[in-house]
DONU-45778 format. One line per 10 residues: number of its first residue (from 1); their letters; for each residue z, x, y of N, C-alpha, C. Coordinates in Angstrom, 3 decimals, decimal comma. Atoms other than C-alpha are relative to their C-alpha. Example, Ala and Ser with C-alpha at 12.3 -4.5 7.8 and 13.67 -1.06 7.14 Angstrom:
2
1) AS) 0,000/0,890/-1,190/7,800/12,300/-4,500/0,000/0,900/1,200; -0,060/-0,820/-1,190/7,140/13,670/-1,060/0,730/-0,770/1,090
END
This chain:
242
1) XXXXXXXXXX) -0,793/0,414/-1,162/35,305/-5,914/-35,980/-0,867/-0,024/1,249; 1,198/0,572/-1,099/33,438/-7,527/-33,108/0,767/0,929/1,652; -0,436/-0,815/-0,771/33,984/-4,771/-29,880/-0,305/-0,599/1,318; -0,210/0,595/-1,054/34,755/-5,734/-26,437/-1,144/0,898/1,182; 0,786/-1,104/-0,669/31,828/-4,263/-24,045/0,939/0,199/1,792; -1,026/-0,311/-0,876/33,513/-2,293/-21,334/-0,154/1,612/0,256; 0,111/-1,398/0,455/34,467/1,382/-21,156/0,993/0,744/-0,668; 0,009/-0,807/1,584/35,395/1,936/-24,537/-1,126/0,556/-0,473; 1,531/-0,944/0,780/33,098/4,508/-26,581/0,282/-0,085/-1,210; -0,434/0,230/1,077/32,758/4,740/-30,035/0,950/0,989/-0,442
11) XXXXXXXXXX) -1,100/-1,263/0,234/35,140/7,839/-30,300/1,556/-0,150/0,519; -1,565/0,660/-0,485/38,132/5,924/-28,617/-0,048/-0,210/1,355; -0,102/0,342/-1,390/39,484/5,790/-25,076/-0,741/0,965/0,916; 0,440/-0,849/-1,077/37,799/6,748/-21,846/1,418/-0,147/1,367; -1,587/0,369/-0,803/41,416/7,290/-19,872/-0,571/0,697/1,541; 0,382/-0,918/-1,125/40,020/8,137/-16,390/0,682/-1,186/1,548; -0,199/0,578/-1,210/40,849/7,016/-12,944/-0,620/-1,368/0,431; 0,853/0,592/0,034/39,817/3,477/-11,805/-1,042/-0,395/-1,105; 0,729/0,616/0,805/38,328/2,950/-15,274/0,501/-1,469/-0,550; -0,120/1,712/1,067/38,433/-0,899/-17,205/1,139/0,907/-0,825
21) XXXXXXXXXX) -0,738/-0,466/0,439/41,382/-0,652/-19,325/-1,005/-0,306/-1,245; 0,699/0,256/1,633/39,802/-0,223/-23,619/0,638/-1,256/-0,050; -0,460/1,481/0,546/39,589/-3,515/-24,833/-0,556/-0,108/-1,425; 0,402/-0,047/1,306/39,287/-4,181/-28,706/0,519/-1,211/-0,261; -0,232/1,567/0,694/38,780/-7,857/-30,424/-0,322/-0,334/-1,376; 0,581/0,643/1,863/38,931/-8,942/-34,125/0,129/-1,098/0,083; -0,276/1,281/0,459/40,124/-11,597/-36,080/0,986/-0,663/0,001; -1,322/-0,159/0,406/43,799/-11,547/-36,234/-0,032/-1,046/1,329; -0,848/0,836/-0,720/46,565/-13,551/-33,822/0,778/0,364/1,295; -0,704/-1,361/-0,890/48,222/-10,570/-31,856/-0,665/0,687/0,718
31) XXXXXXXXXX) 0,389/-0,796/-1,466/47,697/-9,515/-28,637/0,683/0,684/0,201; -0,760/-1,352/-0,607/48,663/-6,011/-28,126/0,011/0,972/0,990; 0,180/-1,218/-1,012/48,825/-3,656/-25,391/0,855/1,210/-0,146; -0,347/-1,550/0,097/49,046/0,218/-25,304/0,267/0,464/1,676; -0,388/-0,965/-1,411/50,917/1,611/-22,136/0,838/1,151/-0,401; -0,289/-1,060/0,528/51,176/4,808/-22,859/-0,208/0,890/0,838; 0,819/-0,925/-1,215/50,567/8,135/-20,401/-0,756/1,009/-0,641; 0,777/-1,012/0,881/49,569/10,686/-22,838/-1,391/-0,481/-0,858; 1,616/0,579/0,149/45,626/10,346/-23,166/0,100/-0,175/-1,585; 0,304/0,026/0,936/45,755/11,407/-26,805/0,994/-0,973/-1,145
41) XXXXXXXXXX) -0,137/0,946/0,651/48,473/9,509/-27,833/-0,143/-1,502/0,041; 0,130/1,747/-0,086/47,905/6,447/-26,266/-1,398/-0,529/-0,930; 1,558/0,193/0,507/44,210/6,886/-28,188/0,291/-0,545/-1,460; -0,793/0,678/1,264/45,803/7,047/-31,497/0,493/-1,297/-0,399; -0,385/1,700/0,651/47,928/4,024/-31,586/-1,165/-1,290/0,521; 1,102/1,224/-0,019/44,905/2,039/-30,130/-0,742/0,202/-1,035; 0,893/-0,115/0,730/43,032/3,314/-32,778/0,124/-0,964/-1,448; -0,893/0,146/1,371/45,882/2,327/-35,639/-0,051/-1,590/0,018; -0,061/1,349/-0,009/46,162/-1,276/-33,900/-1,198/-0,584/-0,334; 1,138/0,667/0,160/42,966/-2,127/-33,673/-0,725/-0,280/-1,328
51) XXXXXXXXXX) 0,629/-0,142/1,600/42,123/-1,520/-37,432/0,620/-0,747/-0,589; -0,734/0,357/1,277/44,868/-3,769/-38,299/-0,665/-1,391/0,315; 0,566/1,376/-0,257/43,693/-7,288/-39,052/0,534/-1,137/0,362; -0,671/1,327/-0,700/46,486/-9,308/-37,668/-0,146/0,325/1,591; 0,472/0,086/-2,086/45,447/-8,211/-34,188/-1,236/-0,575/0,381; 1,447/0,487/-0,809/43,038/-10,009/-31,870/-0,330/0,870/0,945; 0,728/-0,389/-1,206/42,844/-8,292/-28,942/1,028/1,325/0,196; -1,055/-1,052/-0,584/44,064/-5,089/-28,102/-0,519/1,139/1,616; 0,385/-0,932/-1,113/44,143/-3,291/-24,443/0,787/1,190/-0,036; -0,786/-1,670/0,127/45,028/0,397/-23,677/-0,143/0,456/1,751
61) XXXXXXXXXX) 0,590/-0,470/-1,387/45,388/1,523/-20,175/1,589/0,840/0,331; -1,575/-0,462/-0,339/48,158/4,055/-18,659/0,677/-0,613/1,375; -0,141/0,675/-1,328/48,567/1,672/-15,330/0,257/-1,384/-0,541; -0,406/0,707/0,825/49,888/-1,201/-17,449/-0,113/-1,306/0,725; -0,356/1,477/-0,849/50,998/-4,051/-14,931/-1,101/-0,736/0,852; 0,384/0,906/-1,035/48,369/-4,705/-12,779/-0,770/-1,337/-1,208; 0,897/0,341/0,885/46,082/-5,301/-15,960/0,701/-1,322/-0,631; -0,610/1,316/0,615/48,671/-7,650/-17,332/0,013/-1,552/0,701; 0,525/1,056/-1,033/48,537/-9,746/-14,217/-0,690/-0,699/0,059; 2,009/0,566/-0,261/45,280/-10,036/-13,833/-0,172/-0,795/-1,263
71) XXXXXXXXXX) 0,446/0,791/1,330/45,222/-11,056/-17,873/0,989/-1,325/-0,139; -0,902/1,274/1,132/48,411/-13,465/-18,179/1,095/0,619/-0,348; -1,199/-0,067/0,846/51,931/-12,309/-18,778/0,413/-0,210/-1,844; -0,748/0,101/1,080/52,564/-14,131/-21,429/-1,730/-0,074/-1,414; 1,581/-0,699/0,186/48,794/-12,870/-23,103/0,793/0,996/-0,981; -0,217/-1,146/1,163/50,802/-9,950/-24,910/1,022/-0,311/-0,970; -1,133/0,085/1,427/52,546/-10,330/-28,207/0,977/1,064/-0,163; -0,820/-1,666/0,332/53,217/-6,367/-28,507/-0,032/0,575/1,093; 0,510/-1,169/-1,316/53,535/-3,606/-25,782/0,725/1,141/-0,639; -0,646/-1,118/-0,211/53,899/-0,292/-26,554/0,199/1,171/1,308
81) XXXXXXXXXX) -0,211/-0,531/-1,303/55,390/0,993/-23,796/0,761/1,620/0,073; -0,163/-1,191/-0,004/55,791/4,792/-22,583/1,390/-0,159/1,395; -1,084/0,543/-1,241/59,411/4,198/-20,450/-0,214/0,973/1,122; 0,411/-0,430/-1,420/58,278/6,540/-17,949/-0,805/-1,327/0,958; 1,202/1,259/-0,975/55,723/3,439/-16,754/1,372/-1,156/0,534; -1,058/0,915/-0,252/59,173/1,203/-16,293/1,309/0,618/0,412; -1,171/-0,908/-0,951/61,510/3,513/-13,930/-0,186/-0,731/0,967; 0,289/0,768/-1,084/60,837/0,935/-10,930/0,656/-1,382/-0,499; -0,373/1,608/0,806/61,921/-2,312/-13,405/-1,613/-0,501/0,021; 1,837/0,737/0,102/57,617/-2,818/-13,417/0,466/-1,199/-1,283
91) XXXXXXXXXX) 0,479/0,625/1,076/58,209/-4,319/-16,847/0,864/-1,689/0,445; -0,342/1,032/-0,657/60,834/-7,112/-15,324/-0,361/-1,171/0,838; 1,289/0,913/-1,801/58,378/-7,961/-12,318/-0,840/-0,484/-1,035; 1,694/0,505/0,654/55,600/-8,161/-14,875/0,176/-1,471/-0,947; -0,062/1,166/1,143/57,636/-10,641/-17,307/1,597/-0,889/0,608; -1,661/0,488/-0,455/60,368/-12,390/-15,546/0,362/-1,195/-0,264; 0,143/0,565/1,053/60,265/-14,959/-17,649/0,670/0,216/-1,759; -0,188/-0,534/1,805/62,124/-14,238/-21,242/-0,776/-0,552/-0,480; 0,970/0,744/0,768/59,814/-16,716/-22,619/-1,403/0,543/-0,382; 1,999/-0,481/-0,066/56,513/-14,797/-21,910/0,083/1,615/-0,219
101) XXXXXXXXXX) 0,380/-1,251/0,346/57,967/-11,367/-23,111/-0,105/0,353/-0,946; 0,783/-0,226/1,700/56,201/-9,641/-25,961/1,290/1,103/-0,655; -0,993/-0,809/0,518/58,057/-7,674/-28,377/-0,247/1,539/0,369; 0,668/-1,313/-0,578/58,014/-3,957/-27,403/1,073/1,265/-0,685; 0,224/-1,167/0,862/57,745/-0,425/-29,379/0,297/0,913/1,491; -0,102/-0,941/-0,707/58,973/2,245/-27,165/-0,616/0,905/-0,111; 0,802/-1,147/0,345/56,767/5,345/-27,002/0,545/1,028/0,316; -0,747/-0,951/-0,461/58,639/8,525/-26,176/-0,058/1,670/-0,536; 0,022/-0,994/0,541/58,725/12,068/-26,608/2,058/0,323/-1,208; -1,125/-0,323/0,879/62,292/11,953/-28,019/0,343/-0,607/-1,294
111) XXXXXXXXXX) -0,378/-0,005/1,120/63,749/12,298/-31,449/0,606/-1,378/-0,449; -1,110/1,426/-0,245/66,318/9,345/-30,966/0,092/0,041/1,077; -0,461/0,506/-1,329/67,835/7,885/-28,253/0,490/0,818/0,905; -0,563/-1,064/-0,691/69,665/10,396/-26,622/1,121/-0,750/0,645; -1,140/0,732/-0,762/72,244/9,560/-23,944/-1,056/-0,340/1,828; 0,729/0,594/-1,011/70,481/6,985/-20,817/-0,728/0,433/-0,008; 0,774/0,320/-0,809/67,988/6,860/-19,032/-1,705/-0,716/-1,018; 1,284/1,252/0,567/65,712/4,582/-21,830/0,030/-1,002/1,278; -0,004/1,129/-0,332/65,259/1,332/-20,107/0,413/-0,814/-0,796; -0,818/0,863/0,408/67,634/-1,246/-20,874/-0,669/-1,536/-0,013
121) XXXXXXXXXX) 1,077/1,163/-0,009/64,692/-3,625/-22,096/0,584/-0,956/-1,008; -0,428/0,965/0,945/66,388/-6,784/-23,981/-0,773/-0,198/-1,244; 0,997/0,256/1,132/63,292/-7,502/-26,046/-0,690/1,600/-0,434; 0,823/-0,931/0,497/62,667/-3,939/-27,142/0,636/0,048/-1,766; 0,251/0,334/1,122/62,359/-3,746/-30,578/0,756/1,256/-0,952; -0,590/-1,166/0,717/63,018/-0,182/-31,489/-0,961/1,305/0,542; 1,111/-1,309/-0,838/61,311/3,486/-30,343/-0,674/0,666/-0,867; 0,479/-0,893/1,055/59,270/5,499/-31,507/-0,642/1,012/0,115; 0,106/-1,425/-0,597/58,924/9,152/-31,231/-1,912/0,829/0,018; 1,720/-0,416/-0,437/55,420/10,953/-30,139/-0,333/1,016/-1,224
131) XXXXXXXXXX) 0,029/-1,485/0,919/56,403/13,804/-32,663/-0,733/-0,669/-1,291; -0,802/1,000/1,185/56,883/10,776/-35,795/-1,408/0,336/-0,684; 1,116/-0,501/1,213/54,507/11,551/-39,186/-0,745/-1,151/0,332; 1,277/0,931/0,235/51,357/9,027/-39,474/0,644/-1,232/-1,085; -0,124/0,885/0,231/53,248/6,923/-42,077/1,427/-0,742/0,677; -1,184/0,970/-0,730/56,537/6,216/-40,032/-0,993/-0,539/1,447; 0,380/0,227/-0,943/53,964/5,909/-37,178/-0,708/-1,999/-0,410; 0,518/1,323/0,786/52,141/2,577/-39,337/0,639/-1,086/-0,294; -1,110/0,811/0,337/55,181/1,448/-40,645/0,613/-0,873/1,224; -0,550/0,663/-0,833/56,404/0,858/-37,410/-0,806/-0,792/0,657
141) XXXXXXXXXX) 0,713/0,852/-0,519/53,591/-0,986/-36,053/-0,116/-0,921/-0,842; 0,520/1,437/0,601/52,676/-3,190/-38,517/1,779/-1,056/-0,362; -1,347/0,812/-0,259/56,677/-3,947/-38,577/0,087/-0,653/1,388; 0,544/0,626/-1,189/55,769/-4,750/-34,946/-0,595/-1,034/0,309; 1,009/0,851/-0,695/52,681/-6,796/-35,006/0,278/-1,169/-1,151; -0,338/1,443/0,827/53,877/-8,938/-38,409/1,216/-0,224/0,340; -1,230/0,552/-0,413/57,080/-9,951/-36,935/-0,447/-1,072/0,566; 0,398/1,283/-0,234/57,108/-13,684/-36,552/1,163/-0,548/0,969; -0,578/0,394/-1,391/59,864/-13,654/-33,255/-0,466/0,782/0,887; 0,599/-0,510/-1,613/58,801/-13,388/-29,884/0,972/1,186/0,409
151) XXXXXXXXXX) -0,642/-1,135/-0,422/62,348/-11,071/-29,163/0,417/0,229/-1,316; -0,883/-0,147/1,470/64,537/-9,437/-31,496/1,360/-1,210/0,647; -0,909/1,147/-0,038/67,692/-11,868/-31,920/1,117/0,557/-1,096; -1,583/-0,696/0,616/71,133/-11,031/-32,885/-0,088/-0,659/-1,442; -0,119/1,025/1,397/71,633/-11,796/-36,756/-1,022/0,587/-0,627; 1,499/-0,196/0,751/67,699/-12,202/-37,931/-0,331/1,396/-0,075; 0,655/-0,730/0,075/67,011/-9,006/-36,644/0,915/1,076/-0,532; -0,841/-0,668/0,065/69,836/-7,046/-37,713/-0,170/0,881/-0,794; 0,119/-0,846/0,832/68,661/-5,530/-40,580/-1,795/0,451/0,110; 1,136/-0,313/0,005/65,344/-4,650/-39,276/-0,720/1,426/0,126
161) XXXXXXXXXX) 0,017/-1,657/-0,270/64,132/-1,010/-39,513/-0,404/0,387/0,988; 0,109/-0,612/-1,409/62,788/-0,821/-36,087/1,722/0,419/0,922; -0,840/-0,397/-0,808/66,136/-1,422/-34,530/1,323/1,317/-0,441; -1,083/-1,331/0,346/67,882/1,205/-36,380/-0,058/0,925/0,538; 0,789/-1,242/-0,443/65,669/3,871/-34,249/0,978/-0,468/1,571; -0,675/0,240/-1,505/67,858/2,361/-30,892/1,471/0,317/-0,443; -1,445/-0,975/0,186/71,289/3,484/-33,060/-0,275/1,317/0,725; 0,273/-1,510/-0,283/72,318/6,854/-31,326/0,833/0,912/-1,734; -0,411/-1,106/1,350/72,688/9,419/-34,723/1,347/0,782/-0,018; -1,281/-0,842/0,011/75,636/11,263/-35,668/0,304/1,020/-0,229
171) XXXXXXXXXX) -0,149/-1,270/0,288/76,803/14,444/-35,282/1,295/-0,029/-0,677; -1,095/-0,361/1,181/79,576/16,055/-37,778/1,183/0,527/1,225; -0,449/0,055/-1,410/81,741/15,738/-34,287/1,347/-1,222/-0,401; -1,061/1,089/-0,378/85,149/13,962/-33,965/-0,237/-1,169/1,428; -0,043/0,522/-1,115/85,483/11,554/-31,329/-0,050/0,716/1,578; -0,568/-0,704/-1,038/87,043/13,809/-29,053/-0,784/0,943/0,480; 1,393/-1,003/-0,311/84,315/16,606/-29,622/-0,907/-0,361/0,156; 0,960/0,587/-0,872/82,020/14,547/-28,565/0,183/-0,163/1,195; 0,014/0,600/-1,619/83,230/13,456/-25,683/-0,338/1,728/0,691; -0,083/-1,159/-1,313/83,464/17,389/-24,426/-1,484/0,540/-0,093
181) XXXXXXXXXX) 1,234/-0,507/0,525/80,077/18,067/-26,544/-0,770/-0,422/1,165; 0,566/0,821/-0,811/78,669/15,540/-24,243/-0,097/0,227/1,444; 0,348/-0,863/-1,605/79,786/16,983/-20,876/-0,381/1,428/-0,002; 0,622/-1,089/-0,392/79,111/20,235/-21,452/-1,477/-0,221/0,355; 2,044/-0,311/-0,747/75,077/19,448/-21,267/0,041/-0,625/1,092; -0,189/0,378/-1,485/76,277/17,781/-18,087/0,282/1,026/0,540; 0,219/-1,423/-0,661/76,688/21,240/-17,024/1,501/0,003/0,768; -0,982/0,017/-0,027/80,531/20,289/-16,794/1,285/1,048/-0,687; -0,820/-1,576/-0,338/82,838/23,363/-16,528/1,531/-0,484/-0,781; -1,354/0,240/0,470/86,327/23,584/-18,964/1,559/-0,787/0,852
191) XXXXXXXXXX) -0,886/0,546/-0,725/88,339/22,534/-16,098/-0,210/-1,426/0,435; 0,181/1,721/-0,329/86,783/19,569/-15,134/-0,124/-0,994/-1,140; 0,136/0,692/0,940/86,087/18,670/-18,255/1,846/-0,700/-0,634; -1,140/0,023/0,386/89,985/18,958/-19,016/0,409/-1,539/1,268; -0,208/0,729/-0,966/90,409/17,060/-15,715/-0,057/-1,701/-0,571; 0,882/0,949/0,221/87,928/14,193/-16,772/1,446/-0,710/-1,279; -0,553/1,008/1,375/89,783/13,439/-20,386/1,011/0,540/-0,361; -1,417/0,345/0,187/93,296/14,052/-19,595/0,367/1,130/-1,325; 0,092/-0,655/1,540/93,004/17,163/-21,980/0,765/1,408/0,713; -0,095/-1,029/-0,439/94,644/20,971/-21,205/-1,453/0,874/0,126
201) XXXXXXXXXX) 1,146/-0,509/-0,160/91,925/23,411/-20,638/0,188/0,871/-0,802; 0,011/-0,645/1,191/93,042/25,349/-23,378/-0,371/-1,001/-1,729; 0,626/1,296/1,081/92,472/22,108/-25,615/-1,160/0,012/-0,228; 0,795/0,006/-0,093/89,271/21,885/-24,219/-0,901/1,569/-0,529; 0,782/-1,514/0,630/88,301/25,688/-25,127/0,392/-0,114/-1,720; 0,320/0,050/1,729/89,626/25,123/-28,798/-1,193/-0,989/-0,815; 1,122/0,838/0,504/87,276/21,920/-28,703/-1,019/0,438/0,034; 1,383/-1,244/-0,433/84,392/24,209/-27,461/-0,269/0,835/-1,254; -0,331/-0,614/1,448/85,323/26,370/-30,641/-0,510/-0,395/-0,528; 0,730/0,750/0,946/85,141/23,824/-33,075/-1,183/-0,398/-0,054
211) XXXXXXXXXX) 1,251/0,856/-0,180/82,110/22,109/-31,892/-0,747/1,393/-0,124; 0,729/-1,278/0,003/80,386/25,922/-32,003/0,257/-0,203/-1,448; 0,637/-0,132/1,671/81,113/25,963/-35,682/-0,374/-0,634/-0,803; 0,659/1,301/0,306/80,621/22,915/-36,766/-1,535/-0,185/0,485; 1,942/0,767/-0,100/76,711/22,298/-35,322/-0,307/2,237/-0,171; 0,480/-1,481/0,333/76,500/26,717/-36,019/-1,135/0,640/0,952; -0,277/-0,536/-1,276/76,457/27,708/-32,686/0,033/1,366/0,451; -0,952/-1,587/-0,374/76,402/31,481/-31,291/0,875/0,825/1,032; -0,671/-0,142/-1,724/78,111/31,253/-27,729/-0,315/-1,160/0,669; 0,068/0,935/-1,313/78,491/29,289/-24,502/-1,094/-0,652/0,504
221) XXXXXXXXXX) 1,374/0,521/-0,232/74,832/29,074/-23,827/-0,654/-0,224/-0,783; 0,372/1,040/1,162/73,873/27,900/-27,175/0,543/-1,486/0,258; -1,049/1,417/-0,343/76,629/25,102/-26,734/-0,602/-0,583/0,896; 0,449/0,947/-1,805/75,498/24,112/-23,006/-1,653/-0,576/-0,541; 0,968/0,182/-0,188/71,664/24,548/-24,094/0,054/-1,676/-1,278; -0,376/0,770/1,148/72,397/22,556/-27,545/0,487/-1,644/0,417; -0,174/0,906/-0,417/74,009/19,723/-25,892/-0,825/-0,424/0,654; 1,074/0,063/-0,342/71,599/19,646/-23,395/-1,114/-1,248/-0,757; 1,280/-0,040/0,785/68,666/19,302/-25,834/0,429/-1,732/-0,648; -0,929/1,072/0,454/71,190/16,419/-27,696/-0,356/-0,954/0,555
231) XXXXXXXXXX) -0,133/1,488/-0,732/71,492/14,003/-24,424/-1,510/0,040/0,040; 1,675/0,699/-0,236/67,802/14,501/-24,145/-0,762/-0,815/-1,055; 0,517/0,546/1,018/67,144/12,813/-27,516/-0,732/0,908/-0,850; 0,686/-1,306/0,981/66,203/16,078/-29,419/0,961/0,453/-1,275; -0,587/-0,113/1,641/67,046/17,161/-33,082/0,794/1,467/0,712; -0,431/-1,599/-0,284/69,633/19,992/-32,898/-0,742/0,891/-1,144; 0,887/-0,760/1,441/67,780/23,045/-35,091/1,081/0,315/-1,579; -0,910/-0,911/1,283/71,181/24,474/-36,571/0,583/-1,396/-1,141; -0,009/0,525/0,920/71,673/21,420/-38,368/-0,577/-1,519/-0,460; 0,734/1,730/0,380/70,654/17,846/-40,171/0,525/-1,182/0,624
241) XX) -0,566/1,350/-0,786/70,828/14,549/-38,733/0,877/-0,749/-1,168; -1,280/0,706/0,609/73,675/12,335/-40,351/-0,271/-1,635/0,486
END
């Protein structure tokens, strides 16, 4: 694989201030970019892309937009993007255009989705967690970079295993115990919560109950922390995902 001179080394990225973003060129068709913030993982998946042979060109930089600019919008096929870099709408400004946006791999520290604050990116593809083993980490790229549509698309893509990772998972939760499961890690108090969904506040303490034995729970501040942990897109410990 023919290497882009720059400041890449042969040991991977040099992620420093004011440096060239890594640039890597084969043979392949796919132009990918790594926006990522975490030095070591953003190193990794440049490492994984670049080895694959349907990529041409791959950049890595944690300052994502200007670089895209400067290269061409519509220049990237893939982006794996770290949604911290797109809390401003950067990725909107950068592609405002549907036509010129690449398909895009979420990078994230969370398990699943959680509840908000992803970015509500049309063309994202599916996420994928920082924790995730080496072969769901492969799988999902090369499901990435051989995909032959520019977005995903209602229908075609429906049964695609990336977007199953943007379902939110299910807990062994009624409707209803969700909804209170859900405010408690809002740090929402039996009364308001009763308030909120038209419920008694003795309702709401038997739902508190249940939902404690059901996910195997040992008190109030298990529950609060537990939920919590939940909207943040984290595995609960006391039991399996569903």
């Amino acid at each position: 694989m023919k290497r882009a001179s720059g400041d890449e080394s042969v040991g991977g990225l040099r992620a420093r201030a004011g440096a060239s973003p890594a640039v890597t060129t084969g043979a392949g068709t796919i132009n990918a970019f790594v926006a990522v913030t975490k030095p070591l993982v953003r190193e990794g998946l440049f490492r994984l892309l670049r080895a694959m042979p349907e990529v041409d060109r791959c950049l890595s930089d944690q300052d994502p937009w200007k670089v895209i600019a400067q290269s061409g919008n519509n220049a990237v096929d893939c982006l794996l993007l770290d949604p911290d870099l797109d809390r401003s709408g950067a990725f909107r400004a950068a592609f405002a255009s549907s036509e010129t946006r690449p398909r895009v791999l979420l990078v994230t520290p969370r398990h699943h989705v959680g509840e908000g604050e992803l970015p509500d990116l049309v063309c994202a593809c599916g996420m994928l967690s920082e924790s995730a083993g080496d072969p769901e980490v492969r799988q999902a790229l090369r499901q990435l970079v051989t995909c032959n549509r520019r977005q995903p698309d209602a229908g075609p893509c429906d049964h695609c295993p990336l977007k199953a990772t943007l379902q939110k998972p299910k807990l062994p939760l009624t409707p209803r115990e969700l909804d209170v499961f859900l405010l408690v890690g809002e740090g929402v108090g039996p009364s308001e919560i009763a308030a909120k969904l038209a419920l008694s506040v003795k309702t709401v303490e038997y739902y508190r109950s249940r939902i404690k034995e059901k996910l195997g729970l040992d008190n109030t501040a298990s529950l609060a922390y537990a939920s919590m942990r939940w909207r943040q897109g984290h595995w609960l410990p006391t039991i399996a995902a569903h």
